[in-house]
Structure formats: C-alpha cells, structure tokens
N, C-alpha and C positions, 0 to 999 in steps of 0.2 A: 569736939575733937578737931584739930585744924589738921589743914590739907597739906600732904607729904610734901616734902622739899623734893622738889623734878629738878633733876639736873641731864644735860645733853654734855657730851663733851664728840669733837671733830676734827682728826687729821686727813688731810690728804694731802700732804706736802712731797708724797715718794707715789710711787704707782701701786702701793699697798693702800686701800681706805681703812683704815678703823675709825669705831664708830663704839662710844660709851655712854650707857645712861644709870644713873642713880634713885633710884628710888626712895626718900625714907632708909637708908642705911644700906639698901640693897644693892647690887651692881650688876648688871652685864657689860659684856663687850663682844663683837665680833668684826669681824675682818671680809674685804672682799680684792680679790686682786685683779690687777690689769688697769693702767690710767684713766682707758676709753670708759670705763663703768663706772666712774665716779659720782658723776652725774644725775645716772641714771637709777644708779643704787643707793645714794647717803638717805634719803630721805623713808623707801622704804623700809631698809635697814632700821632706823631709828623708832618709826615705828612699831615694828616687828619687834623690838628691844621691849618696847613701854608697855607693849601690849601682855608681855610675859611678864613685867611688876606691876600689871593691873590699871598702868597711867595709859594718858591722851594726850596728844602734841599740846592739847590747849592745857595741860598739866604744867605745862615747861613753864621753870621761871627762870634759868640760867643756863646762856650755853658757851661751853669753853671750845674757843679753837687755836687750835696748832697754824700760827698766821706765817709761818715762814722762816728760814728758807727753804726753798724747794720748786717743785714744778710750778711755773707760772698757772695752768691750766688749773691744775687740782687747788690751790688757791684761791681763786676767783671763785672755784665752785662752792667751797666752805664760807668762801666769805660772804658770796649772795645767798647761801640758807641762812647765816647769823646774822645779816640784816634784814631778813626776810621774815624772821622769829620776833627779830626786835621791834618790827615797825609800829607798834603800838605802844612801844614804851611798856610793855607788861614785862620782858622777858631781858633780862642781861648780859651782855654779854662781854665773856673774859677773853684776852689774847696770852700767851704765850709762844715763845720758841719752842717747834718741833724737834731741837737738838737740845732742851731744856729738858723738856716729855720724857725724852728717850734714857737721857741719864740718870736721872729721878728714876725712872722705870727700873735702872738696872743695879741701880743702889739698895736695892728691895727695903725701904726703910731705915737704914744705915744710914752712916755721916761718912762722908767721903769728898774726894776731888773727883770732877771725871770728865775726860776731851772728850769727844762725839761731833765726827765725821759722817755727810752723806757725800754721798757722785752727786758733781756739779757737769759733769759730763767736760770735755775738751782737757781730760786730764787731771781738772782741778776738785776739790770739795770745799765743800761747807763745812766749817768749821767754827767752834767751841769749846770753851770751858766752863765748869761751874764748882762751886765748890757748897757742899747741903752741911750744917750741922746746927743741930739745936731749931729743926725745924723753919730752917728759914734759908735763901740763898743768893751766895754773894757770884756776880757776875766775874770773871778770871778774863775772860775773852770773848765779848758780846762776836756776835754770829759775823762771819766774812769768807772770805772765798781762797784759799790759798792753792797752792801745789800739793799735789798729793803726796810727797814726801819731804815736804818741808813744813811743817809745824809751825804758826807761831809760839814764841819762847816763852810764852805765857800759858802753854796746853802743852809743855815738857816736864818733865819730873820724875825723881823715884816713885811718889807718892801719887800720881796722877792715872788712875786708871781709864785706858782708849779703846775706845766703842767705834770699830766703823763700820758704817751701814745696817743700825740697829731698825728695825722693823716701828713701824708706829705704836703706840702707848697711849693709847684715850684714856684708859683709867688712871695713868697717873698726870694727863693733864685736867682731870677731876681733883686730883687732891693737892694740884700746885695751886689751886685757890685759897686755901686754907694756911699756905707756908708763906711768910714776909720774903718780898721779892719775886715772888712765883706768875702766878697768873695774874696780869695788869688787869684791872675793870675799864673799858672803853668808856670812856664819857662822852664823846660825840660820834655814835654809830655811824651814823650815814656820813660823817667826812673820813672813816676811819679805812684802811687799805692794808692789803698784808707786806711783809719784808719779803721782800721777792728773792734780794739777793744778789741777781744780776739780771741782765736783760736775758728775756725767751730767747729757744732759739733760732726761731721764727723770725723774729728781731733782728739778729744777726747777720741771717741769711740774704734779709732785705734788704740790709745794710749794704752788707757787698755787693749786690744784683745792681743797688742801684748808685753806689758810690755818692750818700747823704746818710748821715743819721737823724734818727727819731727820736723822739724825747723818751728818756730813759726812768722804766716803771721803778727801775730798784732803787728801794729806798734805806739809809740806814735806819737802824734801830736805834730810839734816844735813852 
C-alpha cells in the first residue's frame, strides 16, 4: 500500500495565520489570530492538524504558501518553515498569491472573475484580479499596491466580483496546485523569497529617521 499524499498548505500574509493539511483526500484547517503568534504557533498548529489524519511532519511531501502580498513579518515566517521542510529536497514546495487563495476561496468552486483587496496600511491596498474557468487561472492584474478607491481598470467591471479583506484560505491554496496557473512549484528553494509588495514599515520609518534609503525587499511578481 503506498504512503498517503501529505500536503501542508500556509498563510500568514494578514495577522490572521491559517494553516492547512491534507491527508490522502482528508482536509483540516484552522485559524490563529494576532501577527505576534505566528511564529510561535504555525508549526504547532500544523502538527496538531496531521496528528488528527494519523500523519508526521516527516509525512510531508508538499508544502503550499501564501508568498505574498502582505505583512513583511508573517512572510519571512512561512517562508523559513517552507525552506526549512524543504532542506533535504524531500519535501516541495509551491508559492502562490495570498489574494489568489482568497478568491479561489470565495468562488466556492465556480468560474468567475474576482478583485481581492487587503490593507496595505497608509491608505493604500493590495490588490488583484483573476479570472478561474475550466479549472485553471488566467492572471487580470498580477498583485500591486494602489489607492484604496481607485481600482486598476483592469479589477473593474459588471462581471467582476470584490472581495476586500477576505480572511486567509489555506485549503484553497491546496487545490491551486492542482489548477494551470495556480500554485507555482519553486524550483530553486533556497534562492526563492516572498512578494512583499512594498517595503515594511519599519523600513520606512528608518528611512525618514535617518534621511537615506535601504535596499528595497519588495519585489514584483513575474
């Protein structure tokens, strides 16, 4: 009999964690909130998860994360569990957009268009479009940062339905593996880094304190 297909899937891109694992056809998910706990909680969690479909971390053979945009902080923390998984080459790992996750989530299965807005904090969001039909998905407006009520004209429409500040969706950055377009497979883990978005704010702060900028984490998405 061979051994059940483990899958981990990981957001932490908003100060909500969720946190999804697969079993063999099984699924849980659960949720922790507050940014501070990310850290400290993904990994328990995850186990907590595998241990209720009978698996062990050393089960995992794939794990999906939500690479950004979003909290600089909660990023870095998904991103050093999934190369932390991956360090043996046993274990794979996929990236997707956290505002990919969310709309997919909220599509329940359906074909649709759909924008998906988080706080970018200073007024502005994170923003996207996508468009799912026939199980696969075409990009509308790869992730950027705009005004909170200015749209790009490319995430407008009768037909376009907007999602802002959808809560994370691990289980369905599980089954954007499976849809053409969805979840990217990393091929070089350890050079591999999340879409941040924009610089922290942390970043920012320093900036003006000290009148020089720093080299800038956010990167786009190709």
């Amino acid at each position: 009999m061979s051994a059940p297909r483990v899958r981990l899937a990981v957001d932490t891109a908003t100060d909500r964690l969720g946190v999804a694992v697969a079993v063999d056809g099984q699924l849980r998910e659960a949720f922790v909130d507050g940014a501070r706990r990310h850290a400290g909680a993904l990994l328990p969690l995850a186990d907590a998860l595998l241990a209720e479909l009978g698996a062990t971390p050393a089960d995992l053979e794939e794990v999906t994360v939500a690479d950004g945009p979003g909290s600089f902080t909660g990023l870095r923390v998904a991103a050093a569990v999934a190369k932390a998984l991956a360090h043996d080459g046993r274990v794979a790992v996929r990236a997707a957009p956290a505002l990919l996750a969310r709309g997919v989530a909220a599509l329940a299965g359906a074909d649709g268009t759909v924008a998906v807005t988080l706080d970018a904090l200073r007024g502005e969001v994170y923003v996207a479009c996508y468009a799912v039909a026939a199980g696969a998905v075409t990009v509308r407006q790869a992730p950027v940062v705009a005004p909170r009520e200015a749209l790009p004209p490319s995430c407008l429409g009768a037909a376009v339905r907007r999602l802002d500040d959808p809560p994370p969706a691990p289980a369905a950055l599980l089954a954007l593996g499976a849809m053409a377009g969805g979840a990217a497979l990393v091929a070089d883990v350890r050079a591999w880094e999340p879409v941040y978005g924009r610089r922290p704010e942390a970043q920012v702060k320093w900036e003006a304190a000290h009148g020089r900028a720093l080299p800038d984490p956010a990167g786009p998405r190709g």
